[in-house]
RODO-2510 file (C-alpha; in nm, 4 decimals, decimal comma):
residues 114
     n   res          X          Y          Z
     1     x    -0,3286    -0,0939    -1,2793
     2     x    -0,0653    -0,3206    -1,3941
     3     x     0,1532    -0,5160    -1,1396
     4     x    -0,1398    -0,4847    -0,8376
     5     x    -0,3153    -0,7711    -0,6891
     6     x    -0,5113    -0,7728    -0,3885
     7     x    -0,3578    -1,0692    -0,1464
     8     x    -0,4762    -1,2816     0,0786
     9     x    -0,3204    -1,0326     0,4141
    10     x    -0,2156    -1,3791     0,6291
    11     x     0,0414    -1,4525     0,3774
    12     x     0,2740    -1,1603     0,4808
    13     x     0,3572    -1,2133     0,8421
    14     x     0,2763    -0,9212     1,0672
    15     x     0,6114    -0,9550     1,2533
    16     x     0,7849    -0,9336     0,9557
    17     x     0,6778    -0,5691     0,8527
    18     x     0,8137    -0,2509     0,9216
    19     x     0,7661    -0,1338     1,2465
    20     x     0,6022     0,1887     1,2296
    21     x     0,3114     0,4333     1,3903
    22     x     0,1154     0,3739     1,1037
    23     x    -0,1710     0,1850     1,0443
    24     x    -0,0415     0,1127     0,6668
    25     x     0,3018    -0,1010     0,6528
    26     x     0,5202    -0,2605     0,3725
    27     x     0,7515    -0,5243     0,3661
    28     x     1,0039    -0,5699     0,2443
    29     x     1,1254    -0,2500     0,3336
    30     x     1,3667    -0,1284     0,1219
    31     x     1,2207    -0,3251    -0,1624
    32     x     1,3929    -0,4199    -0,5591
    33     x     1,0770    -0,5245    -0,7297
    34     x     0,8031    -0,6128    -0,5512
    35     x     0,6258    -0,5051    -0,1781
    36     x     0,3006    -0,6375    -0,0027
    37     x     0,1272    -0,3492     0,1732
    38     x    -0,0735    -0,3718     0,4556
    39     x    -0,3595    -0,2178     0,6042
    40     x    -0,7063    -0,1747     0,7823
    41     x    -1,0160    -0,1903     0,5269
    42     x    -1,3880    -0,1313     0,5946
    43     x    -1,5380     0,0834     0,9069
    44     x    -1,4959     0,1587     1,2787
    45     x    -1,8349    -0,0640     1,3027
    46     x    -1,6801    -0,3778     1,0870
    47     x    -1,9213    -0,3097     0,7603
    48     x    -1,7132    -0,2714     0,4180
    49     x    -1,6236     0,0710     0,3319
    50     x    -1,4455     0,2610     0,0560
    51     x    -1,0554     0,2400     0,0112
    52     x    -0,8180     0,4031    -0,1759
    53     x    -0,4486     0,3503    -0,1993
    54     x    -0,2200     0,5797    -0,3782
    55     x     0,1947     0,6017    -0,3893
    56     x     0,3290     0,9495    -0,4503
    57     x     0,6965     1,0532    -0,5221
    58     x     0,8241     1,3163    -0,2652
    59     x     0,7449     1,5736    -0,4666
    60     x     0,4288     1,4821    -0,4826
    61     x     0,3702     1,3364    -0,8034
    62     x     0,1282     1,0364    -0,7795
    63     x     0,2791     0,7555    -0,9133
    64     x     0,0342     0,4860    -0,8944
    65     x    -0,3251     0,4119    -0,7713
    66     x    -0,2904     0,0560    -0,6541
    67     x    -0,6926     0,0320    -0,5263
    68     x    -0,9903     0,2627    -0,5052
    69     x    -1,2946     0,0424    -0,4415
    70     x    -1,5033    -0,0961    -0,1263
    71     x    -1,3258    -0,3448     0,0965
    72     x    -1,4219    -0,5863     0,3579
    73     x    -1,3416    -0,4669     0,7636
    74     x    -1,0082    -0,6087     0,8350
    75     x    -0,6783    -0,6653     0,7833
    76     x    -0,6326    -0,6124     0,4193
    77     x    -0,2705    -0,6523     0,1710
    78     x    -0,2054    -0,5452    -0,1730
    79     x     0,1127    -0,6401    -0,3597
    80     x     0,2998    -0,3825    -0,5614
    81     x     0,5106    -0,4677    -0,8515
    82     x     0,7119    -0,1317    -0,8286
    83     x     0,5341    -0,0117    -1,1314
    84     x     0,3679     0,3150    -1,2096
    85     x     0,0284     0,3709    -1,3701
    86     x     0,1793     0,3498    -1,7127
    87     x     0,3337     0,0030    -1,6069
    88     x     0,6909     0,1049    -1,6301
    89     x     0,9282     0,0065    -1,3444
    90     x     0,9581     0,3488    -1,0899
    91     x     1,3031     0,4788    -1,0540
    92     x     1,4865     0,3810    -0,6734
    93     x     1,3736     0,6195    -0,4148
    94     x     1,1426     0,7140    -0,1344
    95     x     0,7695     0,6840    -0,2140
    96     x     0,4437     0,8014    -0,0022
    97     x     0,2193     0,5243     0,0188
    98     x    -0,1281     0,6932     0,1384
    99     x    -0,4264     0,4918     0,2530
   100     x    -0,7683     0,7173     0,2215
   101     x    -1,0632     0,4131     0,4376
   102     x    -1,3549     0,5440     0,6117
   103     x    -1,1851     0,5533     0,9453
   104     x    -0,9290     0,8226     0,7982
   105     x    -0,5462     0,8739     0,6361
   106     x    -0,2491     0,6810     0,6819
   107     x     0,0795     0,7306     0,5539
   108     x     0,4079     0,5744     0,5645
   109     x     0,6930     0,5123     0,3392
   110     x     0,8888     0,3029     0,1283
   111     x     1,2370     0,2863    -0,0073
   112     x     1,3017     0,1277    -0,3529
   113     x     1,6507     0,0214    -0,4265
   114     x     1,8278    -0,0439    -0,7388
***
């Protein structure tokens, strides 16, 4: 979709995310126009496996599907141009950020600001 890139994950440093229980983390959190997310690609046994990243609103809409496609084991980061599948900018709010990978669902969420 528009305004999604996969990125090389050592470019946004780990310290510098959003502490959370999650295995899936953004940053900057509250974000304007842009966010890298984080997370853990490919299987419990380090092989590639299937990924899929979707942001809902909190009503549950789905906004945009930033990745569905196999990924390498590992540390992984997309960046998110605060855009929704039609490519227009999303409205400031809360937003789901789901992360379906062979070794389950995480969730966590980000705030975008005006």
């Amino acid at each position: 979709p528009a305004g999604v890139s996969l990125v090389d994950a050592r470019s946004v440093p780990f310290d510098r995310l959003a502490t959370t229980s999650s295995a899936v983390r953004g940053y900057p959190n509250p974000a304007r126009d842009r966010v890298s997310i984080r997370f853990r690609g490919g299987t419990a046994d380090g092989s590639p496996g299937r990924v899929r990243v979707v942001i809902f609103d909190l009503t549950g809409h789905r906004i945009c599907q930033l990745f569905d496609g196999v990924l390498p084991s590992g540390e992984q980061a997309l960046e998110w141009a605060c855009r929704s599948d039609a490519g227009s900018s999303v409205a400031p709010g809360v937003y789901n950020v789901i992360v379906d990978s062979p070794s389950g669902r995480s969730v966590t969420q980000l705030a975008i600001v005006p």
